[in-house]
N, CA, C, O and CB atoms as a CASP TS submission, in Angstrom:
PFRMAT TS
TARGET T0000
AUTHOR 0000-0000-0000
METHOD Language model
MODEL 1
PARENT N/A
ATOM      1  N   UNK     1     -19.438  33.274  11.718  1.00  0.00           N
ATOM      2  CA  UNK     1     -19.818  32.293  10.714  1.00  0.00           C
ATOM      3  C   UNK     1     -18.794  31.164  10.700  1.00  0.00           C
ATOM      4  O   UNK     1     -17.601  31.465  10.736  1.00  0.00           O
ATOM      5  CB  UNK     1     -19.934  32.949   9.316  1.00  0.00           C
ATOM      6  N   UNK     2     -19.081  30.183  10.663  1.00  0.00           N
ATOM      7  CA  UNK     2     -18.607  28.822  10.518  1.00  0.00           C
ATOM      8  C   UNK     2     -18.117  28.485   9.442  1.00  0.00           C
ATOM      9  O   UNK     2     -18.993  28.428   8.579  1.00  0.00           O
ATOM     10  CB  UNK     2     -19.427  27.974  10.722  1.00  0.00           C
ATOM     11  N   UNK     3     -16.838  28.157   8.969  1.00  0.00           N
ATOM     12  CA  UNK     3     -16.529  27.414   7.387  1.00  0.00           C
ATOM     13  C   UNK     3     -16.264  26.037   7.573  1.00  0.00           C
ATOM     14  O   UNK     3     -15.221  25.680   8.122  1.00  0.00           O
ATOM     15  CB  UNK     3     -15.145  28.013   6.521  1.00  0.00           C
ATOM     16  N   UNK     4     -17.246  25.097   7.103  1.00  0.00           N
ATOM     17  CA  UNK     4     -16.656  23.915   6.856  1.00  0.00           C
ATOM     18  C   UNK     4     -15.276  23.715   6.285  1.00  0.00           C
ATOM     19  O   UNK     4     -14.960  24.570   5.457  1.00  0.00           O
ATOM     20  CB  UNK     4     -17.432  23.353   6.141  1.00  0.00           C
ATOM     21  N   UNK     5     -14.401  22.801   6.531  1.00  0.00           N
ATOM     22  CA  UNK     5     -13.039  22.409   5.566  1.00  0.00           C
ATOM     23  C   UNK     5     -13.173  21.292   5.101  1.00  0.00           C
ATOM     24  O   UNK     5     -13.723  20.259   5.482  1.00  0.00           O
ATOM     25  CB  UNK     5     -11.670  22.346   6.188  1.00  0.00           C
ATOM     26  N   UNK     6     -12.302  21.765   3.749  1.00  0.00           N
ATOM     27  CA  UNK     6     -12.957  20.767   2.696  1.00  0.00           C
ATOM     28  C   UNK     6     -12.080  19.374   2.832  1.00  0.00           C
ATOM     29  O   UNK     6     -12.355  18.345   2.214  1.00  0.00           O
ATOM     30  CB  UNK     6     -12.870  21.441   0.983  1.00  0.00           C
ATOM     31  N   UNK     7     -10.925  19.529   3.792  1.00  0.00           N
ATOM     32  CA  UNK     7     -10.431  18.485   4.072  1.00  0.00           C
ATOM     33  C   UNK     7     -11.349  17.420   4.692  1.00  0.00           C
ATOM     34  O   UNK     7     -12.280  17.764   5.420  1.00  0.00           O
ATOM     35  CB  UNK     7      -9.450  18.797   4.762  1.00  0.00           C
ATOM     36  N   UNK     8     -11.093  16.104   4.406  1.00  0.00           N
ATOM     37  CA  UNK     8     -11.947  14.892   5.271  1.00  0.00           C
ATOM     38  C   UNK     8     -10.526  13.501   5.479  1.00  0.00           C
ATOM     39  O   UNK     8      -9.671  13.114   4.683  1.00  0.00           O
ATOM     40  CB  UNK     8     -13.755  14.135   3.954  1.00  0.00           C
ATOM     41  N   UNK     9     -10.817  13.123   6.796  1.00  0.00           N
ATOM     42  CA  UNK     9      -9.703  12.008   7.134  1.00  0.00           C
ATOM     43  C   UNK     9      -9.680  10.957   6.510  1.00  0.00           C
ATOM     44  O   UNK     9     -10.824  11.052   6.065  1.00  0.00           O
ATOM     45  CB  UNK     9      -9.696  11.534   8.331  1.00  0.00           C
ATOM     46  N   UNK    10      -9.333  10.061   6.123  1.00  0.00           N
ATOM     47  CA  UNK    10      -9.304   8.610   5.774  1.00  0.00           C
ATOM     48  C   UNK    10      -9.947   8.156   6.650  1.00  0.00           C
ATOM     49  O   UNK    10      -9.849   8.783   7.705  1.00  0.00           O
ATOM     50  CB  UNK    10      -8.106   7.916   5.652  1.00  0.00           C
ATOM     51  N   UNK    11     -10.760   7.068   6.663  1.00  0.00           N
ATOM     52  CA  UNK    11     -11.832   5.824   7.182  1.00  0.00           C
ATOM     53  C   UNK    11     -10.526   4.892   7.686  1.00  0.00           C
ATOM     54  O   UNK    11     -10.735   4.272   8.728  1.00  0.00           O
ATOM     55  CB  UNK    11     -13.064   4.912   5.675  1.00  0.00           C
ATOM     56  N   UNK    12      -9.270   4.730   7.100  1.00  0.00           N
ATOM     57  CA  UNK    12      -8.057   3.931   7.667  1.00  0.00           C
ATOM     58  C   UNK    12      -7.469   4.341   8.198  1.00  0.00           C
ATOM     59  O   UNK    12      -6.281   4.063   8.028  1.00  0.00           O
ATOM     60  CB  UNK    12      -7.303   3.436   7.138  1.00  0.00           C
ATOM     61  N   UNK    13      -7.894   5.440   9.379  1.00  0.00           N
ATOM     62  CA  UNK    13      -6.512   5.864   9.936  1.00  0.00           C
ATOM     63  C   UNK    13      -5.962   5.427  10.845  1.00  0.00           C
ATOM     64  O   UNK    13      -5.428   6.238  11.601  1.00  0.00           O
ATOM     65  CB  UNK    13      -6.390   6.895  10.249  1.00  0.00           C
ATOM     66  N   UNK    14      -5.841   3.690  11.214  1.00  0.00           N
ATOM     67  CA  UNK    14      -5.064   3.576  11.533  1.00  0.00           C
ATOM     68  C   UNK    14      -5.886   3.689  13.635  1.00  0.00           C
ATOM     69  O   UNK    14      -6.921   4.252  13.990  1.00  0.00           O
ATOM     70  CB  UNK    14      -4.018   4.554  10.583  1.00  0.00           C
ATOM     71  N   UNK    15      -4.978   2.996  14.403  1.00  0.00           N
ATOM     72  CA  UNK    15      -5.608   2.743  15.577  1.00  0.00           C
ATOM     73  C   UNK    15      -4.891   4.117  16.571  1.00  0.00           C
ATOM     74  O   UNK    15      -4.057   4.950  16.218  1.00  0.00           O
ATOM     75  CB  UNK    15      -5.267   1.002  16.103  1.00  0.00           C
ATOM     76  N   UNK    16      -5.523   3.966  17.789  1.00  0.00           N
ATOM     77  CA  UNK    16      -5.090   4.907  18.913  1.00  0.00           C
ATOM     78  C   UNK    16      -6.070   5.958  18.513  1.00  0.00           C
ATOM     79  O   UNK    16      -7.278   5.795  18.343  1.00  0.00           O
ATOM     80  CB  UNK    16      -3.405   5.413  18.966  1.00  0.00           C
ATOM     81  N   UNK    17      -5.345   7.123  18.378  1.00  0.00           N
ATOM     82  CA  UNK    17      -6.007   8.285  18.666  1.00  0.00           C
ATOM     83  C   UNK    17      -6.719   8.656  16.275  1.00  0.00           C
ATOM     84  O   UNK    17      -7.543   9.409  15.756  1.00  0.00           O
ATOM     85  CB  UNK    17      -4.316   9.787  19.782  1.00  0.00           C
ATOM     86  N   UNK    18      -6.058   7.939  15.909  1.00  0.00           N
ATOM     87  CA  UNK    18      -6.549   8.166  14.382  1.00  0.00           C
ATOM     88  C   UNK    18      -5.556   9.244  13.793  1.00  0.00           C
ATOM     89  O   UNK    18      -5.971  10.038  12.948  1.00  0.00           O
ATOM     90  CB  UNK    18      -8.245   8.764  14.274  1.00  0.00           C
ATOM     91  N   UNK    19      -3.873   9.287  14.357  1.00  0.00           N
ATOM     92  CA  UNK    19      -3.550  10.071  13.973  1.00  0.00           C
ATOM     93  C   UNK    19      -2.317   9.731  12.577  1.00  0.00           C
ATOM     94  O   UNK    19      -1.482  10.572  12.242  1.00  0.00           O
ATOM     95  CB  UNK    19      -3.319  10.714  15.137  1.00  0.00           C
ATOM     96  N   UNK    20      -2.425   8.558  12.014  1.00  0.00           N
ATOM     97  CA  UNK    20      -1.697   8.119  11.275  1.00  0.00           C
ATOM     98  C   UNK    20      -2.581   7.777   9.866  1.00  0.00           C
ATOM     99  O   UNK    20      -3.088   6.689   9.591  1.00  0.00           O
ATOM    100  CB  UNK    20      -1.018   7.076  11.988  1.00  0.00           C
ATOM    101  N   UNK    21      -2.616   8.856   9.158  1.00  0.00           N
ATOM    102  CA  UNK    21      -3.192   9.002   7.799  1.00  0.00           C
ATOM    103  C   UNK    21      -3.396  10.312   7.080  1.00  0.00           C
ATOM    104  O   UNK    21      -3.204  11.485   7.402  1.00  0.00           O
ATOM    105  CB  UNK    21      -4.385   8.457   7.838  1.00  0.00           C
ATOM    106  N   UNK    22      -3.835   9.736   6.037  1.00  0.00           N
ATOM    107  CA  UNK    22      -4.008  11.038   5.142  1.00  0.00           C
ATOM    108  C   UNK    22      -5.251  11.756   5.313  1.00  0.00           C
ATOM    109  O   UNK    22      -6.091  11.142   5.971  1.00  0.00           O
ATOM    110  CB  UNK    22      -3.937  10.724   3.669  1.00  0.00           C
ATOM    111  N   UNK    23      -5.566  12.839   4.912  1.00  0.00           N
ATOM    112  CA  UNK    23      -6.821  13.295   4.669  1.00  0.00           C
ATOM    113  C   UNK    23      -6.773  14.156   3.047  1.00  0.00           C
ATOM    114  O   UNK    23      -5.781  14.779   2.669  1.00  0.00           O
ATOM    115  CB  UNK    23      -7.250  14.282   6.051  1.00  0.00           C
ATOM    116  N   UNK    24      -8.159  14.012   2.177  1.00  0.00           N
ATOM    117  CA  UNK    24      -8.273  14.211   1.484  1.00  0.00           C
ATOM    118  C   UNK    24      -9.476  15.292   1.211  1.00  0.00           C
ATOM    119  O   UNK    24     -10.642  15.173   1.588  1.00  0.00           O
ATOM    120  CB  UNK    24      -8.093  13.271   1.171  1.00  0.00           C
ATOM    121  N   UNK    25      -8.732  16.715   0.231  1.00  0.00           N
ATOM    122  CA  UNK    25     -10.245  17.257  -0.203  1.00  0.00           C
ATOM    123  C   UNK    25     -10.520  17.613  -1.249  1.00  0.00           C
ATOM    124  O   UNK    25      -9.769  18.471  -1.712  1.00  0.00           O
ATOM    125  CB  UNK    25     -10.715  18.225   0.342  1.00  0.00           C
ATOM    126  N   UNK    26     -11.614  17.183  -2.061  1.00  0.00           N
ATOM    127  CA  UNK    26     -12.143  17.701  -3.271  1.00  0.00           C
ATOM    128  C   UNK    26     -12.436  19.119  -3.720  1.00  0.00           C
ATOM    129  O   UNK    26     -13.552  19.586  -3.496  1.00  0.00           O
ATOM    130  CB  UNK    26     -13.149  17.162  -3.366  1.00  0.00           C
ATOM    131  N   UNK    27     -11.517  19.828  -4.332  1.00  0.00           N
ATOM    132  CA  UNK    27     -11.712  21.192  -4.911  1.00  0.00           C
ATOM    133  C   UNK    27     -12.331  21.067  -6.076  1.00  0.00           C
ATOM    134  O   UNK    27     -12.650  19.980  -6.556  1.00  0.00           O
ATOM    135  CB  UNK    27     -10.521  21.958  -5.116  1.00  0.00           C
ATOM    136  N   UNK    28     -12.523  22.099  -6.567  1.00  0.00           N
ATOM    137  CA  UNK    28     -13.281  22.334  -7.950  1.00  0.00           C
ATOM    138  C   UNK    28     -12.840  21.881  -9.477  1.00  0.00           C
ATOM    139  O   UNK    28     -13.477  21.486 -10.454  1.00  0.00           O
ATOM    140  CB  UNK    28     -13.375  23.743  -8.050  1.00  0.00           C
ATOM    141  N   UNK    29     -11.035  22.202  -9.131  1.00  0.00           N
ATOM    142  CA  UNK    29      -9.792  21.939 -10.189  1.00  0.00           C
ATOM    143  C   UNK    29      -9.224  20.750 -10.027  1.00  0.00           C
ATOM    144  O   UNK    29      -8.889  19.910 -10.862  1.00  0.00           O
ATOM    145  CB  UNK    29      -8.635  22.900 -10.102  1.00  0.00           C
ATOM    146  N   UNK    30      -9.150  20.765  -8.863  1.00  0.00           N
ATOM    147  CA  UNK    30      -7.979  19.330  -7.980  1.00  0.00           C
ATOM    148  C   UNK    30      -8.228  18.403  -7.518  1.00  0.00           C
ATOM    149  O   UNK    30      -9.265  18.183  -8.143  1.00  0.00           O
ATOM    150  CB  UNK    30      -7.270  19.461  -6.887  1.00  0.00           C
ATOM    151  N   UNK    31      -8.099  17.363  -6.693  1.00  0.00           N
ATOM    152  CA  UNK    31      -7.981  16.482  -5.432  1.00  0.00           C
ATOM    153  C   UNK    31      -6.348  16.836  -4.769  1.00  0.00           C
ATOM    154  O   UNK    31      -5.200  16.889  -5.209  1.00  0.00           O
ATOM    155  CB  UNK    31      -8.195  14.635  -5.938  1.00  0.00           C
ATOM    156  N   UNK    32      -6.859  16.980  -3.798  1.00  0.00           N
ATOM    157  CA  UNK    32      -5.449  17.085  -2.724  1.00  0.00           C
ATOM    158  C   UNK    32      -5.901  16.320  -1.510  1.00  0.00           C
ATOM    159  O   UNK    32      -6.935  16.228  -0.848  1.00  0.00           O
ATOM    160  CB  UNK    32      -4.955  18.839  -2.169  1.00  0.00           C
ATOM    161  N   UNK    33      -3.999  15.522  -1.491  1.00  0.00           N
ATOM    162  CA  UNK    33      -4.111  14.883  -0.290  1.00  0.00           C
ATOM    163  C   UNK    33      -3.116  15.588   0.477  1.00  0.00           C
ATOM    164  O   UNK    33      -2.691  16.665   0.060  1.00  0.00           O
ATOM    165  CB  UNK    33      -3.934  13.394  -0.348  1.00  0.00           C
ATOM    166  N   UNK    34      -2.715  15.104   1.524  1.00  0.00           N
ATOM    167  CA  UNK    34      -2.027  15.779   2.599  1.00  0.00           C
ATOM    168  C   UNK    34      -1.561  14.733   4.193  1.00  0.00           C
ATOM    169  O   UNK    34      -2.331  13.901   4.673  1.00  0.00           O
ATOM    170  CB  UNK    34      -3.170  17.074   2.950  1.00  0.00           C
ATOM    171  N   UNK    35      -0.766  14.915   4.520  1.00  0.00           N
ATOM    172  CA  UNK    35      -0.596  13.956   6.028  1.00  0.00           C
ATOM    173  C   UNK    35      -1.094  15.039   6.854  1.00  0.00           C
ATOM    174  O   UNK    35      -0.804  16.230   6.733  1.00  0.00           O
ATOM    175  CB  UNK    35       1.184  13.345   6.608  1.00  0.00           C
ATOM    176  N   UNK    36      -2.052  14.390   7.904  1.00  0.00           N
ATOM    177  CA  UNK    36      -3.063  14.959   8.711  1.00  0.00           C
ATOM    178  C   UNK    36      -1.876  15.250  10.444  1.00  0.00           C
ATOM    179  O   UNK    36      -2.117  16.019  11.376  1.00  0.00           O
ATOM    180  CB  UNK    36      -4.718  13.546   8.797  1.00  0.00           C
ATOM    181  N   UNK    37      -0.900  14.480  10.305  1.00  0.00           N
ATOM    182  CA  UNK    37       0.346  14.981  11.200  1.00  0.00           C
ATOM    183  C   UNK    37       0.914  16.548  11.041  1.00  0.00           C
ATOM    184  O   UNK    37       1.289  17.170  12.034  1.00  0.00           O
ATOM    185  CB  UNK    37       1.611  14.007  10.821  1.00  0.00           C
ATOM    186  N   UNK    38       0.946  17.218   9.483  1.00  0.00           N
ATOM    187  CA  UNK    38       1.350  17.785   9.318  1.00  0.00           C
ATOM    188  C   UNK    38       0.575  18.526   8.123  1.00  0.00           C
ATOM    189  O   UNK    38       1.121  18.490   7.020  1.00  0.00           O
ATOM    190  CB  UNK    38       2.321  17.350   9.441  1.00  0.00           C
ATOM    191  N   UNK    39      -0.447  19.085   8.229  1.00  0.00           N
ATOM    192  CA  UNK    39      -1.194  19.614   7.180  1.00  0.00           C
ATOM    193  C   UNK    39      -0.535  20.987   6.903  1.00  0.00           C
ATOM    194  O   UNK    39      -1.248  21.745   6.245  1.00  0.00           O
ATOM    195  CB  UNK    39      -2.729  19.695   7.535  1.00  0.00           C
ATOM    196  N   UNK    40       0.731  21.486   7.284  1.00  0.00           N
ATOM    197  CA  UNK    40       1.031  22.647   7.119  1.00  0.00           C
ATOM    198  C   UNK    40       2.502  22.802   6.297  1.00  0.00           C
ATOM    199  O   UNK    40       3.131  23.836   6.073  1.00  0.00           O
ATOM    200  CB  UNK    40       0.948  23.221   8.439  1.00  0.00           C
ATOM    201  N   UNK    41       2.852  21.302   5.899  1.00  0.00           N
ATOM    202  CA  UNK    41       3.605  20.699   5.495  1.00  0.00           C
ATOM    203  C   UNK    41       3.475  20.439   3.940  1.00  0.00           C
ATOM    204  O   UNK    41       4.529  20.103   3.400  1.00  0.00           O
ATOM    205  CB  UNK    41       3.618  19.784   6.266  1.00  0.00           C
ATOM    206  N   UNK    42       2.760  20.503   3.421  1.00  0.00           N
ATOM    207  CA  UNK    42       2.689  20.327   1.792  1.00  0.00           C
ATOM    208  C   UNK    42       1.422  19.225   1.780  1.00  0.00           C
ATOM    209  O   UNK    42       0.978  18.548   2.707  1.00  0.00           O
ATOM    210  CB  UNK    42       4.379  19.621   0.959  1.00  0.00           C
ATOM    211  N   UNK    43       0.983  19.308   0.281  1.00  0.00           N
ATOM    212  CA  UNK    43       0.143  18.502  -0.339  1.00  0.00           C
ATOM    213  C   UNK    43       0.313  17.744  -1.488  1.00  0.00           C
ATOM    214  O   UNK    43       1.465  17.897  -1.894  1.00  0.00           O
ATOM    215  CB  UNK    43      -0.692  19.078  -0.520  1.00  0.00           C
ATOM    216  N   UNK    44      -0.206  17.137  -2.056  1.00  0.00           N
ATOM    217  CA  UNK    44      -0.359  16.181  -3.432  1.00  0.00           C
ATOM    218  C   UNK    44      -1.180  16.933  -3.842  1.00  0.00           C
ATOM    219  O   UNK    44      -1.975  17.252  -2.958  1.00  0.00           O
ATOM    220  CB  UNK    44      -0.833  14.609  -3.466  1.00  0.00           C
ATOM    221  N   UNK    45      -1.479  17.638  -5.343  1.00  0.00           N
ATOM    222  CA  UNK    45      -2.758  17.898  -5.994  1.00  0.00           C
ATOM    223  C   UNK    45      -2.552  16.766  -7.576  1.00  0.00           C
ATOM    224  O   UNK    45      -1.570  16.306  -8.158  1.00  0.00           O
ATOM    225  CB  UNK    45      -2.928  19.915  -6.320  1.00  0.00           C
ATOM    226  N   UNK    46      -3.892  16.695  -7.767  1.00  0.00           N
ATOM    227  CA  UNK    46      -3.970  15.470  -8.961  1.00  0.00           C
ATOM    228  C   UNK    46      -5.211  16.559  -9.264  1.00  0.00           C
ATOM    229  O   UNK    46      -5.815  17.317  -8.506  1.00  0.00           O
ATOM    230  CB  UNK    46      -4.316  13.335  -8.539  1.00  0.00           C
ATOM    231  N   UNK    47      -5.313  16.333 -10.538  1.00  0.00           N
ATOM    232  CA  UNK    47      -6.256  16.399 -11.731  1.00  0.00           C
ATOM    233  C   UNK    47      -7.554  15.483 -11.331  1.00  0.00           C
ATOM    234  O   UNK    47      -7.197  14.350 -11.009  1.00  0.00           O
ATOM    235  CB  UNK    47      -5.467  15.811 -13.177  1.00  0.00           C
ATOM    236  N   UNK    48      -8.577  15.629 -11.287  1.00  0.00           N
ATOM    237  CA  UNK    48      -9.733  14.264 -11.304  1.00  0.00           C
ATOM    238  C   UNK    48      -9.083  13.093 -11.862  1.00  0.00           C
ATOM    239  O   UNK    48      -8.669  12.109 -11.248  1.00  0.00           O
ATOM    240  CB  UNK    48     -11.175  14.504 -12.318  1.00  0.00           C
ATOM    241  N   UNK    49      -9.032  13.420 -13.599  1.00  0.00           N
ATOM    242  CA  UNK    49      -8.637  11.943 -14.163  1.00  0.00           C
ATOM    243  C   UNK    49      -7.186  11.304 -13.425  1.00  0.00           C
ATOM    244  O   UNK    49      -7.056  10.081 -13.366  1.00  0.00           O
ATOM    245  CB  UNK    49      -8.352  12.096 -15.984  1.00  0.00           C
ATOM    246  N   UNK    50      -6.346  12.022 -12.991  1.00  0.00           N
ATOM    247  CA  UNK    50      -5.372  11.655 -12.795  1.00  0.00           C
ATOM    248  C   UNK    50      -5.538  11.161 -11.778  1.00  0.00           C
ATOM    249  O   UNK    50      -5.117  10.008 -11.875  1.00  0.00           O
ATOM    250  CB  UNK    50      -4.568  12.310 -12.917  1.00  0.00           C
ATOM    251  N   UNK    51      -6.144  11.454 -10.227  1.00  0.00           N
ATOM    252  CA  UNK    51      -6.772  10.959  -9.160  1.00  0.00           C
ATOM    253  C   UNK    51      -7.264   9.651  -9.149  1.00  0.00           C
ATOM    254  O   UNK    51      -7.013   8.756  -8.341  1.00  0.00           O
ATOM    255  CB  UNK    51      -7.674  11.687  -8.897  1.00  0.00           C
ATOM    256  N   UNK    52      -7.936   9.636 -10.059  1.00  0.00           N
ATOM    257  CA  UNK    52      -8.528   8.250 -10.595  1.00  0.00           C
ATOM    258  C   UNK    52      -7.518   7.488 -10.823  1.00  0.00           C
ATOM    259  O   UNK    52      -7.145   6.585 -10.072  1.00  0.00           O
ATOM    260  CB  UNK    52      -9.356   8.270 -11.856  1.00  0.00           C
ATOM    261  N   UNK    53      -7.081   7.759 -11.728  1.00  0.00           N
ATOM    262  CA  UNK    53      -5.980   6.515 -12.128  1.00  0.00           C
ATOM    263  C   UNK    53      -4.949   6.032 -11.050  1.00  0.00           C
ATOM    264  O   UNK    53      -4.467   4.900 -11.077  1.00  0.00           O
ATOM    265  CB  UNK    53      -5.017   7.002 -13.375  1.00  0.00           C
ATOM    266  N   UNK    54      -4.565   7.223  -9.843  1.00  0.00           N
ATOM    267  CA  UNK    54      -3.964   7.021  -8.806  1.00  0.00           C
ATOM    268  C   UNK    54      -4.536   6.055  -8.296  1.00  0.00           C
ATOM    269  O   UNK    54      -3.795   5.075  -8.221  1.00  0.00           O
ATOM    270  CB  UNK    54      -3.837   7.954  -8.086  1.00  0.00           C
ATOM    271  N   UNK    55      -5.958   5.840  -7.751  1.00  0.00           N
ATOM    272  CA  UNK    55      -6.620   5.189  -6.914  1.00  0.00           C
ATOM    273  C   UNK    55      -6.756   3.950  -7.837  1.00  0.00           C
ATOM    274  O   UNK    55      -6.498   2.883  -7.280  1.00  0.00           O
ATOM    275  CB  UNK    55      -7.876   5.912  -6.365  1.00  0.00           C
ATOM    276  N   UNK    56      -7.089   3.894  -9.054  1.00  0.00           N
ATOM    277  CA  UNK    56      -6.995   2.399  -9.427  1.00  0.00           C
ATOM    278  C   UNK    56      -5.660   1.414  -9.322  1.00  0.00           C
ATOM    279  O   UNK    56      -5.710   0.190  -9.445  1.00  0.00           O
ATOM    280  CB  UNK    56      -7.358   2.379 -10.804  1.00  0.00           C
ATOM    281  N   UNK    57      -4.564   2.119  -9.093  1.00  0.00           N
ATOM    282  CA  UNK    57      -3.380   2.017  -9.813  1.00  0.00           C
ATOM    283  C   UNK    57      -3.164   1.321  -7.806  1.00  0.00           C
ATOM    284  O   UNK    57      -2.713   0.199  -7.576  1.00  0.00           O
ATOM    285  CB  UNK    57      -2.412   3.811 -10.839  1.00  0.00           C
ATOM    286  N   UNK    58      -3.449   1.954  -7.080  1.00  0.00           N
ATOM    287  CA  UNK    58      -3.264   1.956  -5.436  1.00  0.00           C
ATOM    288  C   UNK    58      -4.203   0.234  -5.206  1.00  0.00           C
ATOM    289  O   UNK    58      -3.797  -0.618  -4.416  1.00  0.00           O
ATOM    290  CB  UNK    58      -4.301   3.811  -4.442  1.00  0.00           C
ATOM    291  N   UNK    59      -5.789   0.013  -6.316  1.00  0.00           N
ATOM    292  CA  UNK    59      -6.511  -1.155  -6.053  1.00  0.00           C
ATOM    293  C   UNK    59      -6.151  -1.941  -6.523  1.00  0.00           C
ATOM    294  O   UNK    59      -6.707  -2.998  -6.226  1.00  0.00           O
ATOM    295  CB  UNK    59      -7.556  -1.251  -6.224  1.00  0.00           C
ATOM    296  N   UNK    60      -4.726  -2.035  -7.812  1.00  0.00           N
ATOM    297  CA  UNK    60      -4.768  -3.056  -8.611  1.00  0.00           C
ATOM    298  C   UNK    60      -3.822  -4.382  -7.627  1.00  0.00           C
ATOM    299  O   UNK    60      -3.477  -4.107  -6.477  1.00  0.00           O
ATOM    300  CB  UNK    60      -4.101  -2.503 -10.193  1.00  0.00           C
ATOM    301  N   UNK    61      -3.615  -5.245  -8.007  1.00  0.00           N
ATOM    302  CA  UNK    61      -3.216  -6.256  -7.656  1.00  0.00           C
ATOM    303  C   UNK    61      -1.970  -6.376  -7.799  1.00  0.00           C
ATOM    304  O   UNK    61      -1.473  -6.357  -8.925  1.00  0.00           O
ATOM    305  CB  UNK    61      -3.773  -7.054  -8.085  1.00  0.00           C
ATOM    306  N   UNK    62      -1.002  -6.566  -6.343  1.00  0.00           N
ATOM    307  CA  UNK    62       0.585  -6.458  -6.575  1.00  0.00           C
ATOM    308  C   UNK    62       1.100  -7.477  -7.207  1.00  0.00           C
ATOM    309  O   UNK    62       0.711  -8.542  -6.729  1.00  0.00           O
ATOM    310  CB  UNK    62       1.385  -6.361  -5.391  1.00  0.00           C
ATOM    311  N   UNK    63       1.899  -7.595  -8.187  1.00  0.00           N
ATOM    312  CA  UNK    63       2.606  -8.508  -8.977  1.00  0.00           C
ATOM    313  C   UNK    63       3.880  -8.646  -8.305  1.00  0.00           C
ATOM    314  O   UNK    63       4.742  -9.396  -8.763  1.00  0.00           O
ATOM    315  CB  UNK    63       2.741  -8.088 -10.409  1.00  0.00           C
TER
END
């Protein structure tokens, strides 16, 4: 049997072989990110709301 992983790469990763980025996966509790160089290396987990606010906080406009 086959398990999908719930990890997925970034759309930016970046040129050559695509090996310079994060990948991200949606759990039930969490969002976790991770460097896809080293997925055996640690993660980020965020809360949904907190995820969110990461990612707005990443779109807002540098001052």
């Amino acid at each position: 049997m086959t398990t999908l992983s719930p990890w997925k790469k970034s759309s930016f990763s970046g040129g050559g072989e695509g090996n310079d980025c994060v990948e991200i996966a949606d759990f039930p509790t969490c969002v976790a990110i991770r460097d896809s160089k080293g997925p055996a290396c640690g993660m980020l987990t965020f809360s949904p709301g907190a995820f969110a606010s990461f990612l707005d906080a990443l779109k807002a406009p540098q001052r």
